[in-house]
C-alpha positions, -999 to 999 in steps of 0.1 A, spaced: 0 0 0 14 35 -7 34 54 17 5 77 36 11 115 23 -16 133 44 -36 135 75 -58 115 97 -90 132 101 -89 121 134 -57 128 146 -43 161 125 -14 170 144 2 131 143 -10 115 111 13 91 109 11 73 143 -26 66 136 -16 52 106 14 29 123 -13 24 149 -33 13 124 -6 -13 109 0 -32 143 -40 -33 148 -36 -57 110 -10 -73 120 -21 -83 155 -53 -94 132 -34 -120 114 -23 -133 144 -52 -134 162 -63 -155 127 -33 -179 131 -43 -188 167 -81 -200 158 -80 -238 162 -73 -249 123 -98 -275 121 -131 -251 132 -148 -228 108 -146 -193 111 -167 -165 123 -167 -130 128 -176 -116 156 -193 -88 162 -215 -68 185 -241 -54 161 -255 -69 126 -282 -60 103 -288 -94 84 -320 -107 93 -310 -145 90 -312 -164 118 -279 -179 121 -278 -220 133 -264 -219 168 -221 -228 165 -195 -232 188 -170 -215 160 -144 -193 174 -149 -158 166 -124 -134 151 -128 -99 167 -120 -72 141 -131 -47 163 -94 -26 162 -97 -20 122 -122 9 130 -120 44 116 -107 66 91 -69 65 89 -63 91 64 -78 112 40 -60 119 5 -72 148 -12 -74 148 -51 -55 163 -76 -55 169 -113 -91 162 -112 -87 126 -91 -112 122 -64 -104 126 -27 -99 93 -14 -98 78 25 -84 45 41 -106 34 62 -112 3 88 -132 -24 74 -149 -27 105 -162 10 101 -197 20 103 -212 44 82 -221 63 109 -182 68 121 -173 71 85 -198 106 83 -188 119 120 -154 118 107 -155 131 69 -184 152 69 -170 178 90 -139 184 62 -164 184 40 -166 149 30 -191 119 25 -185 85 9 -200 81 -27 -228 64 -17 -240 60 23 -262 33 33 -298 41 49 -287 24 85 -258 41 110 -246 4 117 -243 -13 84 -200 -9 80 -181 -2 53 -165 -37 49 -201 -50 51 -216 -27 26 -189 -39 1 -189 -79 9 -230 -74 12 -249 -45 -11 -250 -13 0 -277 13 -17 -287 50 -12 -307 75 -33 -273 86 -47 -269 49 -60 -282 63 -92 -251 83 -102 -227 66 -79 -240 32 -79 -233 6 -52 -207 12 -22 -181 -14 -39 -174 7 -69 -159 36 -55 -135 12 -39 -96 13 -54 -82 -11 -31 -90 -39 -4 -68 -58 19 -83 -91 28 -79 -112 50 -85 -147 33 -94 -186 48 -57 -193 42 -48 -168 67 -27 -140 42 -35 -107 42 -38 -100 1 -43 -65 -17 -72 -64 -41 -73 -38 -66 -90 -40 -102 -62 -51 -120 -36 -66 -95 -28 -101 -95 -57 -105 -68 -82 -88 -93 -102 -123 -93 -107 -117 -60 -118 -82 -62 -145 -85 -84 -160 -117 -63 -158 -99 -33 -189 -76 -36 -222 -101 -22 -198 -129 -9 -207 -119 26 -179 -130 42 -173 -163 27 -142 -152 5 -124 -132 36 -129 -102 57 -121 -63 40 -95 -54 69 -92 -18 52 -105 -2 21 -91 34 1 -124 46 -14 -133 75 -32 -150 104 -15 -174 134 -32 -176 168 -19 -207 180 8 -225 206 13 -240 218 43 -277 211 33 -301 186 13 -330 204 -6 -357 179 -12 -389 181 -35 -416 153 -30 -431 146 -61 -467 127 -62 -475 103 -89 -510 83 -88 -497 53 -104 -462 33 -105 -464 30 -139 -459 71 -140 -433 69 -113 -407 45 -129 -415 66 -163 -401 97 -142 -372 78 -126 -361 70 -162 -362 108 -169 -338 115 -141 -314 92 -145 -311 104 -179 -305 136 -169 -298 143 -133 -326 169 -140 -365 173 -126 -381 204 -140 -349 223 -147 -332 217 -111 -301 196 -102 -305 162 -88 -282 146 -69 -305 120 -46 -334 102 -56 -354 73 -42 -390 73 -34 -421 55 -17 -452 34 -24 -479 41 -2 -506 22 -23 -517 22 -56 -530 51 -62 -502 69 -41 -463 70 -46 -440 100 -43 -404 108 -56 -380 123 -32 -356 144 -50 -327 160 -36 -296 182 -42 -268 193 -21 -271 233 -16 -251 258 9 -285 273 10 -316 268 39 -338 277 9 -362 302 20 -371 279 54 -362 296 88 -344 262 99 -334 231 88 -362 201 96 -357 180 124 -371 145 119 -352 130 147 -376 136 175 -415 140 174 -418 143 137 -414 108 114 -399 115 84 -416 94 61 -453 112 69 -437 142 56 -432 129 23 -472 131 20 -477 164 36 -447 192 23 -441 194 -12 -401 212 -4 -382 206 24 -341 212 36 -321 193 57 -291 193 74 -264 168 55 -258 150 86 -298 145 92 -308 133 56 -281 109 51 -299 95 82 -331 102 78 -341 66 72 -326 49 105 -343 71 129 -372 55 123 -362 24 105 -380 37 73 -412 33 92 -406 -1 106 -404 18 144 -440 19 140 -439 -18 154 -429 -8 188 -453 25 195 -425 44 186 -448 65 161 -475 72 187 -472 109 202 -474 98 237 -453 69 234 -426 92 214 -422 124 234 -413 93 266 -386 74 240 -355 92 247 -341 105 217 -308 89 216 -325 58 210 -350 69 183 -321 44 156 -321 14 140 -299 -9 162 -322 -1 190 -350 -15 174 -328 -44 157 -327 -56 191 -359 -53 204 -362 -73 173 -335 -100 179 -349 -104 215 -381 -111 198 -364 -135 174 -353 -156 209 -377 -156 231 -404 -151 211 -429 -133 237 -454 -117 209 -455 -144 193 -468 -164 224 -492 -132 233 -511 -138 198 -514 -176 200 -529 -170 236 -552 -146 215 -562 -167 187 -542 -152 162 -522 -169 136 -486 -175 135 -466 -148 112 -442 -150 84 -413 -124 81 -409 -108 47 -382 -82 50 -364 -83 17 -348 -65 -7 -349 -66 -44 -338 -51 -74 -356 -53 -106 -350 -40 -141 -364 -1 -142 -391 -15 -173 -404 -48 -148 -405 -25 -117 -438 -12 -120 -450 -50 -130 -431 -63 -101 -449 -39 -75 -482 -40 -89 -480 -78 -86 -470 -74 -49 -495 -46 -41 -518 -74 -49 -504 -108 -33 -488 -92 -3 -501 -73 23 -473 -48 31 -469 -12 29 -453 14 24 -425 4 -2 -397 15 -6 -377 25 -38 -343 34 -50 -329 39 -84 -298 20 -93 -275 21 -123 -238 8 -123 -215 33 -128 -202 37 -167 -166 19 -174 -153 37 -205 -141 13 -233 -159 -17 -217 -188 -36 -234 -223 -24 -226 -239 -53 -217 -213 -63 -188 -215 -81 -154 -186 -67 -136 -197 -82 -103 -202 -117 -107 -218 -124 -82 -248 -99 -83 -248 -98 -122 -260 -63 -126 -259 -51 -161 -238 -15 -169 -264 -11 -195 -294 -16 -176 -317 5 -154 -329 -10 -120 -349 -1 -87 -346 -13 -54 -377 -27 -38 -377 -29 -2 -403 -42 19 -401 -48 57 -428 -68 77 -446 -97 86 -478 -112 74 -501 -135 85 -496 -173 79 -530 -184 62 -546 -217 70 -536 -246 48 -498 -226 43 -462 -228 59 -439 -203 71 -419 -190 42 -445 -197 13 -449 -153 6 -411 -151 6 -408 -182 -19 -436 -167 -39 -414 -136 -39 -383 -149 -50 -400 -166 -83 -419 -136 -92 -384 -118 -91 -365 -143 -111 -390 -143 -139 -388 -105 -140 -354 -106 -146 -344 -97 -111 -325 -102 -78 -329 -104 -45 -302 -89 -17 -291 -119 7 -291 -105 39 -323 -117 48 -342 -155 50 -338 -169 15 -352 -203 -2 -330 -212 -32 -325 -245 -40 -284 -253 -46 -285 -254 -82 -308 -219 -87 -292 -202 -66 -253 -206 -83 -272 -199 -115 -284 -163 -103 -253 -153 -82 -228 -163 -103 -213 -197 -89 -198 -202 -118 -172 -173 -112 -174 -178 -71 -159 -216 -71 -122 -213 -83 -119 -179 -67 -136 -201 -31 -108 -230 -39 -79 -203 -47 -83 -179 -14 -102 -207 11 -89 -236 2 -93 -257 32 -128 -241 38 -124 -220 65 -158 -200 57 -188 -214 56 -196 -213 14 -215 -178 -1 -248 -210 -5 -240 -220 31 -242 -186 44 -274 -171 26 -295 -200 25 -284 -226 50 -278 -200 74 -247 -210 86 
């Protein structure tokens, strides 16, 4: 790895001993790796998560990565290169915008939730409403330092003579190695968000629209730099459009949607609004989109008691994991006559001209809303042919347009059904669109479908090259076997 040239945004007046600091934290990594019993699989451990597959119960040692945290340096650009940061794999997105956004950076693209990291966002997907001019989290990475099954620490990069590894890192979710530290590009911030929530009264319309924006970066002759929007029924779906601006934009103040007011209502009452960067780049995880609305956080008297620290998604994560153990409402509605529940939280992206298909088709079969939606387009390679799959294993094409779909609840197991029937149900309809489906949640694929759609072909010699004696539990084993 080049010699660091700059400073530490965390530590300006030393930059270099973070960055030595940082160097004995990897190496004491590797031999933390070397002392894990050779004959066990591997896990990481970690304190926070936000998969939502439950994991078989192991006895697998865990490998704490908790020391490759935080931003080690930032490099600005020159000669019209991007500023760039080395950062801890094990960094969240919310360290990652403490630090950078007050010199005036943010990463490329920042997921909706303060706890997803940066290593995750790469060996998982990562999406935002910039996704449509930035694309996904992995592609404004230059370089990765793994830490592979066979125990070496290897540099990725594009073209290096790890590059197979590189481009089958992005939805292995662990099974290829663990990012220890990543140099990613950064864009410039301002100190505001302007938004305009555009109604459209049928999907059809919507996805129309989206197409006309990601043409042109354009709605009705103003800039856009975010987009993503949200399904409240069929009859009723908005666009949130948003540009950075140094401006408050005729409003006394910036919103504040972090205590009594929910962001996602306001979407259907103000037509404008600003924020402050920090607060829409986390706009989402205050109320989990609108999933708090499980736990009473969304009723007035309930919310002016919640304290507002813990108005964020890892607080209700847990209330949900708890659930996920002991199982205490799910007793409570048995007691009460009511039917068991199946969980359908999943993500999807479909092809911009199926999307309206797709959601019209689940408007109809399954009882969830709102939706959620978020333009996607690989970024453009120069030179490169138009129909490629640069990422194996989540074959997006660089010439096609797609939206994320992403639905978050539970419905009702009808009489006659089993637990997972929606979610299988699901997973066809997205297949024959065309489509796939994120893995961080419960997923049905039988062995042979599922190495069709996320490129098995590609993931087994680069599996047999960098884990040979099978360390990690296999991309299949993870996602679907939930190991």
């Amino acid at each position: 790895m080049a010699t660091p040239q700059v400073t530490s945004p965390a530590d300006r007046h030393d930059p270099l001993q973070r960055v030595r600091a940082h160097e004995r934290a990897l190496e004491q990594v590797r031999r933390a790796y070397a002392a894990l019993p050779p004959d066990r699989p591997v896990r990481l451990a970690k304190r926070t998560s936000n998969l939502f597959r439950d994991r078989r119960a192991t006895d697998s040692p865990g490998l704490d990565l908790s020391a490759m945290t935080g931003v080690v340096e930032v490099r600005p650009g020159t000669d019209g290169a991007p500023a760039t940061a080395l950062v801890g794999g094990l960094t969240t997105y919310e360290q990652l915008v403490d630090e950078l956004l007050p010199h005036g950076f943010v990463p490329l693209v920042v997921p909706q939730l303060r706890t997803i990291t940066i290593g995750g966002a790469v060996t998982g997907l990562g999406i935002e409403a910039a996704s449509f001019r930035s694309g996904l989290p992995h592609e404004s990475v230059l370089e990765m330092r793994i830490l592979t099954g066979d125990g070496e620490v290897v540099t990725a990069t594009p073209d290096g003579e790890h590059a197979d590894l590189f481009r089958t890192f992005p939805n292995s979710y662990g099974s290829l190695g663990y990012a220890l530290d990543l140099v990613i590009e950064l864009e410039p911030a301002r100190p505001y968000v302007a938004l305009r929530h555009v109604r459209f009264d049928a999907v059809r319309t919507l996805t129309e629209a989206v197409d006309d924006v990601l043409s042109s970066q354009t709605w009705d002759g103003d800039r856009v730099d975010f987009v993503d929007g949200v399904v409240f029924g069929p009859t009723e779906s908005y666009l949130c459009l948003g540009r950075w601006t140094d401006h408050l934009e005729g409003q006394a103040r910036p919103s504040d949607y972090t205590g009594d007011q929910v962001f996602y209502r306001s979407i259907q009452q103000r037509r404008t609004d600003v924020l402050t960067a920090h607060d829409y780049l986390w706009r989402w995880d205050t109320d989990w989109f609108w999933c708090s609305r499980a736990f009473g956080a969304q009723v007035p008297a309930i919310r002016r008691l919640w304290p507002r620290h813990l108005l964020r998604s890892d607080v209700y994560w847990r209330i949900v994991a708890f659930e996920n153990r002991h199982h205490v409402m799910g007793r409570v509605d048995r007691l009460r006559g009511r039917p068991d529940r199946e969980r359908v939280v999943q993500d999807v992206e479909i092809p911009l001209a199926r999307t309206a298909e797709f959601v019209d088709w689940f408007l109809r079969e399954v009882p969830i809303e709102p939706v959620w939606l978020c333009p996607i387009q690989l970024r453009p390679a120069p030179g490169t042919p138009p129909d490629e799959t640069p990422w194996p294993l989540y074959p997006m094409r660089r010439d096609e347009r797609y939206v994320n779909v992403g639905f978050w609840s539970t419905v009702a197991i009808e009489p006659g059904a089993a637990d997972g029937d929606v979610n299988r149900r699901i997973e066809a309809e997205v297949t024959r669109l065309g489509g796939h489906k994120s893995l961080y949640s419960d997923a049905y694929y039988d062995e042979a479908t599922f190495a069709a759609l996320y490129g098995g072909t590609a993931y087994g010699p680069v599996k047999a090259r960098y884990d040979p004696g099978g360390r990690f539990p296999t991309l299949y084993e993870k996602a679907v076997q939930a190991r």
